[in-house]
C-alpha positions, 0 to 999 in steps of 0.5 A: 790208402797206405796211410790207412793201411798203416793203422790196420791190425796184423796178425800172422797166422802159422802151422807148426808141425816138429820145427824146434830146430828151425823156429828160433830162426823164424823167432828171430826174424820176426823179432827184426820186423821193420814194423816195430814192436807191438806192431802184430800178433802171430799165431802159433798153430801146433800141428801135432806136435811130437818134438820140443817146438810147442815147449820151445815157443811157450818158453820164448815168448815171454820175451818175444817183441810181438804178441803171441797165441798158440792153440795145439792140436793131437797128433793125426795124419798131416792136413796143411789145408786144416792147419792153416785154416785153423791157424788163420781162424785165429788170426781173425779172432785177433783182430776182431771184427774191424778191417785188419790184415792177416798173412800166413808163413811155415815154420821153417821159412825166415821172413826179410825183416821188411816182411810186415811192411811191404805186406800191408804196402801191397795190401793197401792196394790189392786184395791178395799178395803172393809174395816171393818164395825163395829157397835158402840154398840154391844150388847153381846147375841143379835142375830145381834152380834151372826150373825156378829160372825159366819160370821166372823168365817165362812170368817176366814174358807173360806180364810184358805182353800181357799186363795187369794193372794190379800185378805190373812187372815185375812180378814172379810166379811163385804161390806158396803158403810159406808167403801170402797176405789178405786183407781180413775182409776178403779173406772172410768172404772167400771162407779161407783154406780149405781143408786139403792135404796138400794145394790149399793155398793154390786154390784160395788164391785161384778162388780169390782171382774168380772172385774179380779180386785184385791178386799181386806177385810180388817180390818185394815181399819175400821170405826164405823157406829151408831147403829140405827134401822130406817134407812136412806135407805130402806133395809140398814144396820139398816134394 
């Protein structure tokens, strides 16, 4: 099945929201992919934009290692659900019709640049991976590292007196946007993000598990997301 897997299009589907000081960075790191150029496309959904990053990213792109589509929508009130909707809608129209993978990150978050590979490796087993989330500073005796900690033993617990055949130790308790990945037919079938302000990702996954598919926390795929305290999203990570 890895071997298949290997042959399947990826698409990586983005929303942009006034990131131009933090793009280059995402840039960057998808240009380091392990995968190798050619080996994805990303698209870019500018999220009412009203600093440089859709000029930014036009500029870049000619030189860009991987293929690139940007769609723009006006300015309105923030909406994470509809904008990753819309951006993984993309995703979809890259690959066709034919049996792909599409994965989702945020503008400020820096994939490892095995991010592509241990994606489609995961996904050559399951039908969903959360991959691991981790903040790019973390403050040792702060509240927020003291939380993410206990979670993290507390998962570990959980997975040993309970395990699951698809999501064995070790695992992490992190779901967020900033890191998923579905195989493209699944992710049709449960009809995508749904169009909240805030917890999209939470409740596709959720439906994805009601569903009977096969959800895996992994940390082997993982991606680091900024540190800021005003947020893009109501509600979100920053929050």
């Amino acid at each position: 099945m890895i071997s298949r897997s290997k042959n399947l299009p990826v698409a990586v589907g983005i929303p942009v929201r006034d990131e131009a000081d933090r793009l280059p960075r995402l840039l960057d790191a998808l240009c380091d992919q392990s995968a190798g150029a050619g080996a994805f496309t990303v698209c870019f959904l500018m999220d009412g934009c009203s600093d440089e990053s859709e000029a930014l990213l036009r500029a870049a792109a000619p030189e860009l290692t991987f293929d690139v589509k940007i769609s723009s929508l006006p300015r309105a009130e923030p909406n994470a659900g509809r904008a990753r909707h819309m951006a993984m809608q993309m995703c979809l129209d890259a690959i066709g019709t034919q049996g792909g993978i599409v994965l989702t990150t945020d503008g400020d978050s820096v994939p490892e640049p095995d991010w592509i590979e241990t994606a489609r490796r995961a996904l050559s087993e399951v039908d969903v991976v959360v991959g691991h989330i981790e903040r790019n500073i973390r403050l040792m005796g702060c509240w927020r590292t003291r939380l993410e900690d206990y979670l993290d033993a507390l998962h570990t617990m959980r997975r040993a007196v309970d395990p699951i055949a698809w999501d064995a130790a070790p695992s992490h308790p992190s779901l967020g946007g900033a890191n998923l990945g579905f195989r493209a037919d699944v992710y049709r079938a449960l009809g995508g993000f749904p169009a909240y302000v805030r917890g999209e990702d939470t409740a596709l996954v959720s439906k994805a598990r009601r569903a009977g598919y096969r959800v895996r926390h992994d940390p082997a795929v993982r991606v680091y997301t900024s540190n800021r305290t005003a947020g893009r999203a109501p509600g979100g990570l920053a929050d």
